[in-house]
C-alpha positions as CSV (number, residue, x, y, z in Angstrom):
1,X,17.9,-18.7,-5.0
2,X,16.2,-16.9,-2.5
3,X,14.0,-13.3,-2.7
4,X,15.5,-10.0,-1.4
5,X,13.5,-7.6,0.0
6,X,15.2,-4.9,-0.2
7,X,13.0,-3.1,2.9
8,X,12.3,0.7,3.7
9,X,10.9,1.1,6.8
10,X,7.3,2.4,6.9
11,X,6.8,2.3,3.1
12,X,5.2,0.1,0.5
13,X,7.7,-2.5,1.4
14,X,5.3,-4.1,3.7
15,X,2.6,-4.8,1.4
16,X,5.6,-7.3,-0.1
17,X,6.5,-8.9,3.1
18,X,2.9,-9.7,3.7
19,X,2.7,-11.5,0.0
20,X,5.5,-13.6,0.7
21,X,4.4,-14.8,4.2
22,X,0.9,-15.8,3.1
23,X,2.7,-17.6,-0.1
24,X,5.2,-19.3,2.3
25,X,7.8,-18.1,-0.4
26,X,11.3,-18.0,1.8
27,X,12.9,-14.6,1.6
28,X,15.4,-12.9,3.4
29,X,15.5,-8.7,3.8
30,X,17.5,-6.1,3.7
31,X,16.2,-3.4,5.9
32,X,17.1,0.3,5.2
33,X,16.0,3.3,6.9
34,X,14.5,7.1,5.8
35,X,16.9,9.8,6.6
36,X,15.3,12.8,8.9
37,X,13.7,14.2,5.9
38,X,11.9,10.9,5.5
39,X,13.4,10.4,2.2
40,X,14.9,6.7,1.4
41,X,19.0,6.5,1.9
42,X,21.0,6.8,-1.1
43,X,22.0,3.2,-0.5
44,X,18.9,1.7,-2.0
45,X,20.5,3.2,-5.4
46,X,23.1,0.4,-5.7
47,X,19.7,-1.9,-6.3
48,X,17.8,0.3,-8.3
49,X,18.4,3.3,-10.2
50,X,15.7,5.1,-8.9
51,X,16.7,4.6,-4.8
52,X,12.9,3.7,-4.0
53,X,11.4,1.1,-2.0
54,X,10.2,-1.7,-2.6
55,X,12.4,-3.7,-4.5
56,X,12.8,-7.2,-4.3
57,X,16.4,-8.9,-6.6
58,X,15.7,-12.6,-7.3
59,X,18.7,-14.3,-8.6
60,X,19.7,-12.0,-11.2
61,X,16.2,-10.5,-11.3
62,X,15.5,-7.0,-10.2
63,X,12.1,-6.2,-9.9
64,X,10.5,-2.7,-9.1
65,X,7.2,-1.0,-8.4
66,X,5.3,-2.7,-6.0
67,X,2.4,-3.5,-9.2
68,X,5.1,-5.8,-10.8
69,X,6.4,-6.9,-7.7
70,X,3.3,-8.6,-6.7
71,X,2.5,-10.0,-10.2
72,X,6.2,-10.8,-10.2
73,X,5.7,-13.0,-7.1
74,X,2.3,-14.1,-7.8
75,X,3.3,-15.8,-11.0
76,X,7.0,-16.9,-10.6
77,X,5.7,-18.8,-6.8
78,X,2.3,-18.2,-6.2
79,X,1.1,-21.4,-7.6
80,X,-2.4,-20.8,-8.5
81,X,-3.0,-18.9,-5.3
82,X,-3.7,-15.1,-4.6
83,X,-5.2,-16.0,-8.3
84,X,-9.2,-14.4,-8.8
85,X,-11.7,-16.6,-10.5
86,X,-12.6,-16.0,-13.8
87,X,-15.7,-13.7,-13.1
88,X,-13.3,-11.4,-11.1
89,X,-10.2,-11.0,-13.3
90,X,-11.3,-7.7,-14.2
91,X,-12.8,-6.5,-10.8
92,X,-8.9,-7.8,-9.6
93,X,-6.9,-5.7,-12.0
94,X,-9.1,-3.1,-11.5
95,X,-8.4,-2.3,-7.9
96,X,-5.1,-3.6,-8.1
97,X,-3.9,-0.7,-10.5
98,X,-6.1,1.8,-9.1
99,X,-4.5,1.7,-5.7
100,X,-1.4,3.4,-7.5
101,X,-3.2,4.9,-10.4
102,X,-5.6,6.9,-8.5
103,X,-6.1,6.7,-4.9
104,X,-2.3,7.3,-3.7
105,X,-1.3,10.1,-5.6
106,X,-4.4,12.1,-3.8
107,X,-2.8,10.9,-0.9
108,X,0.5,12.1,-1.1
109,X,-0.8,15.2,-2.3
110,X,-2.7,15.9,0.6
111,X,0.2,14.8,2.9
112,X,2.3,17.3,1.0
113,X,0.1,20.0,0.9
114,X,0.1,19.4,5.1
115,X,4.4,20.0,4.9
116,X,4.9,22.7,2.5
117,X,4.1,25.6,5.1
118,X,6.5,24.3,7.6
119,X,8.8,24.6,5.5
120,X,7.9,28.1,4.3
121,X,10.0,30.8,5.7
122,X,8.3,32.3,8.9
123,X,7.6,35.2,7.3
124,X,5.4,33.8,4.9
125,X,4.7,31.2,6.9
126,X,1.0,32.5,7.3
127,X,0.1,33.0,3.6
128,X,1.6,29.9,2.5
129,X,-0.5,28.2,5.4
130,X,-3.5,29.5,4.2
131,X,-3.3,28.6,0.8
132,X,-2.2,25.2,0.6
133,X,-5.5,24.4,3.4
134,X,-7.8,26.4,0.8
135,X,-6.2,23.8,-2.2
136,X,-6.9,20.6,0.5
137,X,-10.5,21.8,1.1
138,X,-11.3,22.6,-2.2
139,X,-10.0,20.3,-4.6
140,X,-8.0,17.4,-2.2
141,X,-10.7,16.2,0.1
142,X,-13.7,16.5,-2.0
143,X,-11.8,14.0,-4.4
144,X,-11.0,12.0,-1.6
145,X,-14.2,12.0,-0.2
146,X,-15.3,10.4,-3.4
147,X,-12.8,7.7,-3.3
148,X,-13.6,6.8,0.3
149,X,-17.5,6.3,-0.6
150,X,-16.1,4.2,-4.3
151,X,-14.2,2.1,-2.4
152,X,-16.7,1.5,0.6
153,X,-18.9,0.5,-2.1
154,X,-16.6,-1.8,-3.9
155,X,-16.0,-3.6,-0.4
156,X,-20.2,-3.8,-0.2
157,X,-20.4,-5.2,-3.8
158,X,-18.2,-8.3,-2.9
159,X,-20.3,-8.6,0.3
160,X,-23.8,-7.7,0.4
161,X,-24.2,-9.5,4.0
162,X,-21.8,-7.0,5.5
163,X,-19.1,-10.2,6.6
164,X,-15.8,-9.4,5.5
165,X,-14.6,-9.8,1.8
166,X,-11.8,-9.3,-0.4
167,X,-11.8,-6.7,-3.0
168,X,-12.1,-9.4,-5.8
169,X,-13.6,-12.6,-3.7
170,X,-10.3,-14.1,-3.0
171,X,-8.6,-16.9,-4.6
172,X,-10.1,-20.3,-4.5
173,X,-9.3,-21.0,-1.1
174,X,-10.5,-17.9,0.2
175,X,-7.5,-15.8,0.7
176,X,-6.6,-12.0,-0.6
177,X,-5.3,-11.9,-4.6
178,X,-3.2,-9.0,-5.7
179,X,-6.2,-6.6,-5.6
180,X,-6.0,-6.8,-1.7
181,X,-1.9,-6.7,-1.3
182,X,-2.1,-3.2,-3.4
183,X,-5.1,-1.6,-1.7
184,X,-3.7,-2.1,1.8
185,X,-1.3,0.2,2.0
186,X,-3.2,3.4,1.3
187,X,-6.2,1.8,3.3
188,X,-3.7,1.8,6.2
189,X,-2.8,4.7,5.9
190,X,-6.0,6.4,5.8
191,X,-7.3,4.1,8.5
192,X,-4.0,6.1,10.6
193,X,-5.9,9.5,10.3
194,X,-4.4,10.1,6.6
195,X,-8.0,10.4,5.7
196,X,-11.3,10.7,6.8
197,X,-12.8,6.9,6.4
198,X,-15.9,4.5,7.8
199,X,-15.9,1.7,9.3
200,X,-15.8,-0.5,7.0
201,X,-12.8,0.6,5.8
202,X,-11.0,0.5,9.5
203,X,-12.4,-2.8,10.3
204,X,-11.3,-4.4,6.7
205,X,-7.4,-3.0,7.8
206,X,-7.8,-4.8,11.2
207,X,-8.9,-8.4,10.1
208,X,-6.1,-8.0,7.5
209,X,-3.9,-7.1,10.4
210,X,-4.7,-10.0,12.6
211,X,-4.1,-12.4,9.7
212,X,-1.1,-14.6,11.2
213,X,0.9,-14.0,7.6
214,X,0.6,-10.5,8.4
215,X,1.8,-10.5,11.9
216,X,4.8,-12.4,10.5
217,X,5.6,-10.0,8.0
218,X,5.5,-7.1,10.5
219,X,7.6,-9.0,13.3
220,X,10.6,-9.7,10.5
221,X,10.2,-5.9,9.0
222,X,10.7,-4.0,12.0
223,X,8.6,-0.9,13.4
224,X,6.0,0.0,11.4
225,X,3.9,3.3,11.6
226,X,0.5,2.3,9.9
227,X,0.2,-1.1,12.0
């Protein structure tokens, strides 16, 4: 049996592909594109009731979320890698479900808040315009602003030299653990101009970027907006 990614172009998707490349797990993927209103085709509902990406099939497994996906893949093939050590279990689950949990529903807020007057009628185009960047200023990007700094920290916590680190100090070879695979994709997208964000942040995007796992993953999954 082989993995199926079952790919959406720009989306979560490519969090996956990276996994399995730095696993070596074989996979093959089945690529499907957003329609113009960047929502997911209604295609992807013949794998998953919900039509969202990612989801990977694995035999007659079906797995959703990408969460599960990764502890999916971690544990059926991972082999003891991408695995923290025992002092940072907790830091690992931690950031792992907080990439979901809290950081990326600020996100897509914020990126929602930015459509919703375009798509006002031009009339009211104005009003609309003006309240939605009242609602980012005052209650979006002070949150977010937060999150940046808790998560710049985190990074320092794991390395207090400033060289780079993994959210929860890698497996035992020294490679990213399922803490890292969840956090990238809203740290990419922020690192895109999503979000305000340091250094730090940007330069912790890049070395994962120039990994040669992830440079597979993005040459088999096709264009890719926040690479």
């Amino acid at each position: 049996m082989t993995v199926v990614v079952h790919h959406l172009n720009n989306s979560r998707s490519q969090r996956i592909l990276w996994l399995l490349e730095e696993l070596e797990v074989p996979y093959t993927i089945e690529h499907y594109e957003r329609l113009p209103t960047k929502q997911a085709p209604p295609s992807l509902r013949k794998v998953h009731p919900l039509g969202k990406s990612p989801v990977i099939t694995d035999g007659d497994v079906t797995v959703a979320e990408s969460g599960a996906i990764v502890e999916y893949i971690i544990r059926t093939y991972g082999k003891g890698r991408a695995e923290p050590n025992e002092q940072n279990w907790l830091a690992n689950t931690q950031w792992s479900h907080y990439a979901e949990g809290s950081l990326m529903p600020l996100m897509v807020n914020k990126l929602i808040f930015s459509l919703v007057p375009g798509q006002a009628p031009f009339l009211i185009r104005p009003l609309v315009s003006s309240i939605f960047s009242a609602l980012t200023t005052k209650m979006l990007d002070p949150q977010l602003k937060n999150h940046v700094e808790y998560i710049t920290e985190g990074l320092k916590k794991q390395s207090p030299n400033g060289e780079f680190a993994w959210f929860a100090g890698g497996d035992k070879d020294g490679n990213p653990t399922s803490a890292d695979y969840q956090m990238l994709f809203p740290l990419e997208a922020a690192s895109a101009g999503r979000i305000e964000v340091p250094e730090t942040i940007k330069k912790w995007v890049e070395t994962v970027h120039a990994r040669p796992a992830y440079q597979r993953a993005l040459e088999k999954g096709g264009t890719y907006a926040y690479a």
